[in-house]
C-alpha positions as CSV (number, residue, x, y, z in Angstrom):
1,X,-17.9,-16.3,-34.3
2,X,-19.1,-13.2,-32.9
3,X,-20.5,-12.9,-29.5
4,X,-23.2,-10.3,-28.8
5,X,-22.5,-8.7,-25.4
6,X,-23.5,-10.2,-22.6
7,X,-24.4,-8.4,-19.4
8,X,-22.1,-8.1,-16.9
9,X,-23.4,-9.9,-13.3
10,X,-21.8,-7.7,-10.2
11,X,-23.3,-8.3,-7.3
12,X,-22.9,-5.4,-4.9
13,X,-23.2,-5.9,-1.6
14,X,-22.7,-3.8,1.6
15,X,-19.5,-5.6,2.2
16,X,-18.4,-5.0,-0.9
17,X,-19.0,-1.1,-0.1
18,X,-17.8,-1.0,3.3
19,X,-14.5,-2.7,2.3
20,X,-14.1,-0.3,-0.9
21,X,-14.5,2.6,1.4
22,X,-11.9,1.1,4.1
23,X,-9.6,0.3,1.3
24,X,-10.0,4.0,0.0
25,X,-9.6,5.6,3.3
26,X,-6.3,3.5,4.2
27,X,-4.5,4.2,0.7
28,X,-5.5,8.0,0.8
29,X,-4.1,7.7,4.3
30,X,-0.9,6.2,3.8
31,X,-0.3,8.4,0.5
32,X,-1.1,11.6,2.5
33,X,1.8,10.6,5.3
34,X,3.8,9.3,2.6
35,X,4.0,12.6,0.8
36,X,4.0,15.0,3.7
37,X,7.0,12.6,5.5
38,X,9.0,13.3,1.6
39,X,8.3,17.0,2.0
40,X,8.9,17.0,5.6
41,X,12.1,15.6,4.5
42,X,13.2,17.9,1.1
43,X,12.4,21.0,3.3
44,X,13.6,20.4,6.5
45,X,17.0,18.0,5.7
46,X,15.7,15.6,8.5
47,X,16.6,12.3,8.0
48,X,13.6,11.0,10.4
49,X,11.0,12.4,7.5
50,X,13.2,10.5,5.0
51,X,12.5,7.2,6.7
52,X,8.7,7.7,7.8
53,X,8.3,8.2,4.0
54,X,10.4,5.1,3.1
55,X,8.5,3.3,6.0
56,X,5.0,4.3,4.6
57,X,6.3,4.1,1.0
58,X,7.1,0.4,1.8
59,X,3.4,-0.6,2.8
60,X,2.1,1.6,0.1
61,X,3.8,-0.6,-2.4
62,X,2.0,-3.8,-0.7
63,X,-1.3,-2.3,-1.3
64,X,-0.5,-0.6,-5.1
65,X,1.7,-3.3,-6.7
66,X,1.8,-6.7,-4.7
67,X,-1.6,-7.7,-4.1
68,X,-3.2,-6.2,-7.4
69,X,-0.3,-8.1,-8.8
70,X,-0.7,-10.9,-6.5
71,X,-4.3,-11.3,-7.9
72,X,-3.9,-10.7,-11.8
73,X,-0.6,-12.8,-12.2
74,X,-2.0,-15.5,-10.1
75,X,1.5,-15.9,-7.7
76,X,2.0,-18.8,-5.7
77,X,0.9,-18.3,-2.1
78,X,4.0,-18.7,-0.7
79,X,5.4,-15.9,-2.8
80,X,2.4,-13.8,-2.1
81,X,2.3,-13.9,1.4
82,X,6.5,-13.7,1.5
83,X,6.2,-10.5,-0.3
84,X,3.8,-8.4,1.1
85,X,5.2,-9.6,4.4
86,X,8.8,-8.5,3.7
87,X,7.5,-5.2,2.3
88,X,5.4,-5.0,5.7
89,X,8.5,-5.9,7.6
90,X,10.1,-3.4,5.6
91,X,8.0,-0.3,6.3
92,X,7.9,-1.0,9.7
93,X,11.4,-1.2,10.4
94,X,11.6,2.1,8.3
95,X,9.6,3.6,10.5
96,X,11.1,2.1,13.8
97,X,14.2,3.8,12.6
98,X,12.5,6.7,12.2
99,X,10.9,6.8,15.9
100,X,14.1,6.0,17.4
101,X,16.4,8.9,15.8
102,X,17.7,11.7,16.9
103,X,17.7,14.9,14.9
């Protein structure tokens, strides 16, 4: 049986808006130091670049693959929460690194 086409219901609200634009400013934030700490890195040999863009790199992935994931796939909480926190735990140490090195 066919189906006409029904219409599709999104309610937009200004939380819905504000947290699109938050979302959007943190991922274009975290790509922007991302890619300038890998070029920092290719031009300049330092090995501090290398792991502020691993660091950053590492929550990036959290917010590109895990929780979209996380939210099609339907994961179990446990694994949810387990993987964007050891990705999180990840980045950070990455950066920690990076902080605490001497070029």
């Amino acid at each position: 049986m066919i189906v006409p086409l029904q219409l599709f219901d999104v309610a937009i609200t200004i939380e819905t808006v504000v947290y699109g634009v938050l979302a959007f400013i943190i991922f274009s934030t975290m790509v922007s130091i991302t890619v300038i700490s890998y070029q920092g890195y290719r031009r300049y040999q330092s090995r501090a670049m290398k792991f502020f863009a691993l660091g950053f790199g590492s929550l990036l992935l959290t917010q590109v693959l895990i929780l979209p994931a996380s939210h099609l796939l339907e994961f179990d909480p446990f694994i949810e929460q387990t993987s964007i926190q050891l990705t999180q735990a990840i980045g950070g140490l990455c950066i920690l690194y990076a902080i605490r090195l001497n070029n």
